[in-house]
Residue, then its C-alpha position, 0 to 999 in steps of 0.5 A: x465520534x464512536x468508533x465502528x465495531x471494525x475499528x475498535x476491534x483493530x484498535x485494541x490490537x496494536x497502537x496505529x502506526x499511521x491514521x488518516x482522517x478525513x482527508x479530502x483531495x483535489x487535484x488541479x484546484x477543482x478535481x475532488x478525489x478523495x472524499x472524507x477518506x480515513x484509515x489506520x494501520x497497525x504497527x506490525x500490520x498488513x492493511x489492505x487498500x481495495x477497490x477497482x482501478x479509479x477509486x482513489x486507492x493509489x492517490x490514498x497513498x501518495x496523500x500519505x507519502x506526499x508526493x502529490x504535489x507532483x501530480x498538482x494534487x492536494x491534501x484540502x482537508x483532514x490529517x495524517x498522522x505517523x508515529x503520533x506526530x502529523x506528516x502532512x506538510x512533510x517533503x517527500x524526502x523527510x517522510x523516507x528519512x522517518x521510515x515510509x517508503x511507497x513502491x510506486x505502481x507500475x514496478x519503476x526502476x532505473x532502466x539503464x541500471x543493472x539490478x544491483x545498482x538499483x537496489x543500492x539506491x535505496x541504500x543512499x538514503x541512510x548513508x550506511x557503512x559498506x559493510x553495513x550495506x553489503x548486508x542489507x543487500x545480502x538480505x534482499x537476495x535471500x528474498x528474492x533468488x532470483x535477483x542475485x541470478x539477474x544482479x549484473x542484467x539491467x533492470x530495463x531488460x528483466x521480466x514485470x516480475x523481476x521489476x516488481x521484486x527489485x522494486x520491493x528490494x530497494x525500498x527493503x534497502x531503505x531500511x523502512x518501518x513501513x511500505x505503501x505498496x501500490x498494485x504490486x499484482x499488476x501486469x503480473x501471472x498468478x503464480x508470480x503475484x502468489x510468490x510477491x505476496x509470500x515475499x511481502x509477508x514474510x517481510x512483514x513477519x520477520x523485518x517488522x514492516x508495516x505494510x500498507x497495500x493498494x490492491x485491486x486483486x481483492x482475493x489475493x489482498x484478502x488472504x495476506x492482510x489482516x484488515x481492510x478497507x474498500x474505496x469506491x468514487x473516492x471514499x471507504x464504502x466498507x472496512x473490517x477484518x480480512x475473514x469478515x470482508x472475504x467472507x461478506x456477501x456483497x464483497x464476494x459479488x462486488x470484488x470476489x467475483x463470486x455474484x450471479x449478477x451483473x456488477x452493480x455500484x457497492x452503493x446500492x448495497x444495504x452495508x453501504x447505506x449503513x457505513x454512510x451515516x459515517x460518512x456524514 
Protein backbone atom coordinates (compact mmCIF):
# COMPACT_ATOMS: atom_id res chain seq x y z
CA UNK A 1 0.00 0.00 0.00
CA UNK A 2 1.00 3.51 -0.57
CA UNK A 3 1.93 5.54 2.16
CA UNK A 4 -0.18 8.45 3.18
CA UNK A 5 1.76 11.85 2.44
CA UNK A 6 1.76 12.09 6.46
CA UNK A 7 3.56 9.09 6.73
CA UNK A 8 6.20 9.49 4.01
CA UNK A 9 6.83 12.44 5.31
CA UNK A 10 7.77 11.11 8.60
CA UNK A 11 9.34 8.23 7.04
CA UNK A 12 12.03 10.31 5.16
CA UNK A 13 12.87 11.65 8.48
CA UNK A 14 14.40 9.12 10.69
CA UNK A 15 14.37 5.04 10.05
CA UNK A 16 11.18 3.90 12.35
CA UNK A 17 12.59 2.64 15.60
CA UNK A 18 9.15 0.83 16.41
CA UNK A 19 5.97 0.01 13.72
CA UNK A 20 2.70 -1.50 14.27
CA UNK A 21 0.60 -2.82 11.97
CA UNK A 22 -2.50 -3.32 11.64
CA UNK A 23 -3.17 -4.79 15.01
CA UNK A 24 -6.28 -6.09 16.14
CA UNK A 25 -6.86 -6.49 20.02
CA UNK A 26 -9.40 -8.59 22.05
CA UNK A 27 -9.71 -8.83 25.46
CA UNK A 28 -11.62 -11.54 27.03
CA UNK A 29 -11.71 -13.83 23.61
CA UNK A 30 -14.59 -11.42 22.49
CA UNK A 31 -14.13 -7.71 23.32
CA UNK A 32 -12.67 -6.15 20.01
CA UNK A 33 -10.51 -2.83 21.16
CA UNK A 34 -8.30 -2.22 18.89
CA UNK A 35 -9.21 -2.27 15.07
CA UNK A 36 -6.60 -2.11 12.64
CA UNK A 37 -4.48 0.27 14.37
CA UNK A 38 -0.90 1.29 12.80
CA UNK A 39 1.82 3.53 13.74
CA UNK A 40 5.52 4.14 13.58
CA UNK A 41 7.70 6.06 15.71
CA UNK A 42 11.21 7.46 14.87
CA UNK A 43 14.26 6.64 16.38
CA UNK A 44 15.00 9.87 18.41
CA UNK A 45 11.13 11.15 18.02
CA UNK A 46 8.59 12.14 20.33
CA UNK A 47 5.15 10.60 18.76
CA UNK A 48 2.10 11.49 20.31
CA UNK A 49 -0.80 9.14 20.94
CA UNK A 50 -4.08 11.25 21.29
CA UNK A 51 -7.80 10.70 21.86
CA UNK A 52 -10.50 10.85 24.85
CA UNK A 53 -10.16 8.49 27.70
CA UNK A 54 -11.44 4.77 26.07
CA UNK A 55 -10.13 5.14 22.67
CA UNK A 56 -7.84 2.69 22.85
CA UNK A 57 -4.72 4.81 23.50
CA UNK A 58 -3.45 3.02 26.64
CA UNK A 59 -4.24 -0.71 25.29
CA UNK A 60 -1.79 0.62 22.07
CA UNK A 61 0.74 0.65 24.43
CA UNK A 62 0.61 -2.32 26.52
CA UNK A 63 0.07 -4.14 22.92
CA UNK A 64 3.43 -2.97 22.32
CA UNK A 65 5.00 -3.75 25.73
CA UNK A 66 3.16 -6.97 26.13
CA UNK A 67 1.71 -6.82 28.95
CA UNK A 68 -1.70 -7.46 27.86
CA UNK A 69 -1.85 -10.62 28.77
CA UNK A 70 -2.25 -9.58 32.28
CA UNK A 71 -5.20 -7.76 31.46
CA UNK A 72 -6.55 -11.10 29.38
CA UNK A 73 -6.03 -8.98 26.23
CA UNK A 74 -4.62 -10.00 22.98
CA UNK A 75 -2.74 -9.23 19.88
CA UNK A 76 -5.17 -11.07 17.24
CA UNK A 77 -3.91 -9.87 14.27
CA UNK A 78 -0.99 -7.67 12.86
CA UNK A 79 2.60 -7.19 14.21
CA UNK A 80 4.89 -5.22 15.93
CA UNK A 81 7.98 -4.80 15.27
CA UNK A 82 11.36 -2.89 17.27
CA UNK A 83 14.50 -2.40 15.72
CA UNK A 84 13.66 -4.58 12.76
CA UNK A 85 12.96 -7.60 14.23
CA UNK A 86 8.85 -8.41 15.50
CA UNK A 87 8.50 -8.42 19.45
CA UNK A 88 5.05 -9.77 19.51
CA UNK A 89 5.70 -12.81 21.28
CA UNK A 90 8.21 -11.36 23.62
CA UNK A 91 7.89 -11.37 27.68
CA UNK A 92 7.35 -8.33 29.18
CA UNK A 93 10.75 -8.79 30.56
CA UNK A 94 12.74 -9.34 27.42
CA UNK A 95 10.91 -6.46 25.69
CA UNK A 96 13.15 -4.21 29.10
CA UNK A 97 16.21 -6.03 28.52
CA UNK A 98 15.82 -4.52 24.61
CA UNK A 99 15.41 -1.26 25.96
CA UNK A 100 11.32 -0.47 26.11
CA UNK A 101 10.15 0.78 29.10
CA UNK A 102 6.17 1.85 29.82
CA UNK A 103 5.58 4.17 32.85
CA UNK A 104 2.25 2.90 33.23
CA UNK A 105 -0.65 5.42 33.88
CA UNK A 106 -1.67 6.41 36.97
CA UNK A 107 2.02 7.22 38.35
CA UNK A 108 2.42 3.54 40.28
CA UNK A 109 5.31 3.37 42.48
CA UNK A 110 6.08 1.06 45.50
CA UNK A 111 4.28 2.96 48.18
CA UNK A 112 6.11 1.47 51.09
CA UNK A 113 9.64 2.43 49.42
CA UNK A 114 11.30 5.63 49.92
CA UNK A 115 11.72 7.61 46.54
CA UNK A 116 15.46 6.49 46.07
CA UNK A 117 14.87 2.69 46.43
CA UNK A 118 12.26 2.97 43.96
CA UNK A 119 14.23 4.63 41.42
CA UNK A 120 16.88 2.16 42.02
CA UNK A 121 14.54 -0.44 41.06
CA UNK A 122 14.80 0.56 37.60
CA UNK A 123 18.45 -0.21 37.92
CA UNK A 124 17.96 -3.94 38.65
CA UNK A 125 17.40 -4.53 35.33
CA UNK A 126 20.98 -4.25 33.69
CA UNK A 127 22.75 -5.43 36.90
CA UNK A 128 24.93 -2.23 36.85
CA UNK A 129 28.44 -1.79 38.76
CA UNK A 130 27.63 0.55 42.17
CA UNK A 131 29.34 2.99 40.71
CA UNK A 132 28.02 2.71 37.66
CA UNK A 133 24.36 3.11 39.25
CA UNK A 134 25.19 5.85 41.53
CA UNK A 135 25.62 7.94 38.25
CA UNK A 136 22.66 7.06 36.68
CA UNK A 137 20.90 8.15 39.76
CA UNK A 138 22.79 11.48 39.88
CA UNK A 139 21.47 12.00 36.42
CA UNK A 140 17.90 11.44 37.38
CA UNK A 141 18.03 14.19 40.34
CA UNK A 142 19.46 16.54 37.74
CA UNK A 143 16.25 16.23 36.26
CA UNK A 144 14.25 16.09 38.67
CA UNK A 145 15.30 18.61 42.23
CA UNK A 146 12.96 17.81 43.77
CA UNK A 147 13.42 14.06 44.00
CA UNK A 148 16.72 14.51 45.56
CA UNK A 149 14.96 17.06 48.34
CA UNK A 150 12.23 14.19 48.85
CA UNK A 151 14.77 10.98 48.42
CA UNK A 152 14.48 9.56 51.87
CA UNK A 153 10.27 10.32 52.09
CA UNK A 154 8.17 7.41 50.92
CA UNK A 155 6.67 7.48 47.61
CA UNK A 156 3.41 6.66 49.04
CA UNK A 157 3.44 10.04 51.12
CA UNK A 158 4.85 12.24 48.16
CA UNK A 159 2.47 14.51 45.93
CA UNK A 160 0.83 13.02 42.13
CA UNK A 161 3.60 14.99 40.83
CA UNK A 162 6.37 13.79 42.42
CA UNK A 163 4.87 10.05 41.65
CA UNK A 164 4.60 10.98 38.38
CA UNK A 165 8.50 12.16 38.36
CA UNK A 166 9.69 9.09 40.18
CA UNK A 167 7.83 7.28 37.90
CA UNK A 168 9.68 8.60 34.85
CA UNK A 169 12.97 8.50 37.10
CA UNK A 170 12.98 4.62 37.31
CA UNK A 171 12.28 3.86 33.76
CA UNK A 172 15.54 6.69 33.07
CA UNK A 173 17.29 4.25 35.54
CA UNK A 174 16.65 1.23 33.09
CA UNK A 175 18.67 3.04 30.98
CA UNK A 176 15.91 2.60 27.91
CA UNK A 177 16.22 3.76 24.08
CA UNK A 178 12.39 4.14 24.36
CA UNK A 179 9.62 5.01 26.82
CA UNK A 180 5.92 4.41 26.32
CA UNK A 181 4.66 7.04 28.65
CA UNK A 182 0.87 6.39 29.42
CA UNK A 183 -1.36 10.05 30.43
CA UNK A 184 1.63 11.31 32.12
CA UNK A 185 -0.65 14.87 32.73
CA UNK A 186 -3.27 12.90 34.58
CA UNK A 187 -4.58 14.12 37.84
CA UNK A 188 -1.98 16.77 37.61
CA UNK A 189 -1.77 21.21 37.68
CA UNK A 190 -1.15 22.68 34.68
CA UNK A 191 2.18 24.36 35.54
CA UNK A 192 3.10 20.65 37.02
CA UNK A 193 2.34 18.86 33.48
CA UNK A 194 4.40 21.93 31.76
CA UNK A 195 7.30 21.10 33.85
CA UNK A 196 6.93 17.00 33.25
CA UNK A 197 6.83 17.90 29.40
CA UNK A 198 10.14 20.33 29.66
CA UNK A 199 11.64 17.22 31.79
CA UNK A 200 10.36 14.72 28.89
CA UNK A 201 11.83 16.59 26.19
CA UNK A 202 14.86 17.38 27.53
CA UNK A 203 15.17 13.56 28.09
CA UNK A 204 14.64 12.91 24.64
CA UNK A 205 17.08 15.90 23.24
CA UNK A 206 20.03 15.01 25.41
CA UNK A 207 19.66 10.96 26.37
CA UNK A 208 18.35 9.88 22.66
CA UNK A 209 15.05 8.49 24.10
CA UNK A 210 12.52 7.68 22.00
CA UNK A 211 9.37 8.82 23.38
CA UNK A 212 6.03 7.20 22.55
CA UNK A 213 3.23 9.20 24.49
CA UNK A 214 -0.57 8.24 25.10
CA UNK A 215 -2.04 11.58 26.04
CA UNK A 216 -5.27 13.10 26.44
CA UNK A 217 -4.31 16.80 26.89
CA UNK A 218 -4.07 17.11 23.07
CA UNK A 219 -2.65 20.96 23.41
CA UNK A 220 -0.02 20.01 25.73
CA UNK A 221 1.18 16.61 23.42
CA UNK A 222 1.07 18.94 20.48
CA UNK A 223 3.46 21.37 21.47
CA UNK A 224 6.29 18.58 22.57
CA UNK A 225 5.81 15.73 19.58
CA UNK A 226 6.74 16.09 16.27
CA UNK A 227 3.98 13.53 14.98
CA UNK A 228 0.82 12.14 16.00
CA UNK A 229 -1.87 10.09 15.68
CA UNK A 230 -5.65 10.22 17.10
CA UNK A 231 -7.49 7.28 17.95
CA UNK A 232 -11.37 7.13 18.28
CA UNK A 233 -13.37 3.69 19.30
CA UNK A 234 -10.35 1.77 18.71
CA UNK A 235 -8.57 2.99 15.29
CA UNK A 236 -6.59 6.03 13.98
CA UNK A 237 -9.04 8.47 12.80
CA UNK A 238 -6.32 11.10 11.96
CA UNK A 239 -2.41 11.32 12.04
CA UNK A 240 0.08 14.07 10.63
CA UNK A 241 2.86 16.37 11.75
CA UNK A 242 2.10 18.19 15.19
CA UNK A 243 1.74 21.84 13.55
CA UNK A 244 -0.28 20.43 10.84
CA UNK A 245 -2.67 18.60 13.42
CA UNK A 246 -2.85 21.73 16.24
CA UNK A 247 -3.48 23.86 13.46
CA UNK A 248 -6.51 21.40 11.64
CA UNK A 249 -9.73 22.65 12.15
CA UNK A 250 -11.79 19.68 13.02
CA UNK A 251 -8.68 18.86 15.73
CA UNK A 252 -9.02 22.16 17.01
CA UNK A 253 -13.14 21.52 17.49
CA UNK A 254 -12.94 17.78 18.42
CA UNK A 255 -9.40 18.10 21.05
CA UNK A 256 -8.50 21.63 21.26
CA UNK A 257 -11.41 22.97 22.46
CA UNK A 258 -11.27 25.66 20.26
CA UNK A 259 -15.11 24.63 18.14
CA UNK A 260 -18.61 26.68 18.49
CA UNK A 261 -20.34 23.36 18.54
CA UNK A 262 -21.19 20.93 20.68
CA UNK A 263 -18.56 17.79 20.73
CA UNK A 264 -19.77 15.56 17.64
CA UNK A 265 -18.04 12.04 16.66
CA UNK A 266 -14.50 12.73 14.78
CA UNK A 267 -16.19 10.53 12.26
CA UNK A 268 -18.68 12.44 11.19
CA UNK A 269 -15.68 14.71 9.87
CA UNK A 270 -14.96 14.97 6.20
CA UNK A 271 -10.82 14.03 6.84
CA UNK A 272 -12.27 10.90 8.44
CA UNK A 273 -14.30 9.65 5.85
CA UNK A 274 -11.25 10.30 3.60
CA UNK A 275 -8.61 8.64 6.25
CA UNK A 276 -11.33 5.38 6.08
CA UNK A 277 -10.37 4.37 2.62
CA UNK A 278 -7.06 3.17 4.83
CA UNK A 279 -8.89 1.74 7.02
CA UNK A 280 -10.34 -0.64 4.68
Amino acid sequence: MTLAPSQAGQAETAPPLLSVTNIEVIYNHVILVLKGVSLSVPEGGIVALLGANGAGKSTTLKSISNLLRVERGEVTKGSITYGGERIDQLTPNELVRRGVIQVMEGRHCFGHLTVEENLLTGAFIHGGKRRQIAEDLEKVYAYFPRLKERRSSQAGYTSGGEQQMTAIGRALMSRPKMILLDEPSMGLAPQLVEQIFEIVKSINEQEGVTILLAEQNTNVALRYARYGYILESGRVVMEGAADTLRNNEDVKEFYLGLGGEGRRSFRDVKQYRRRKRWLG
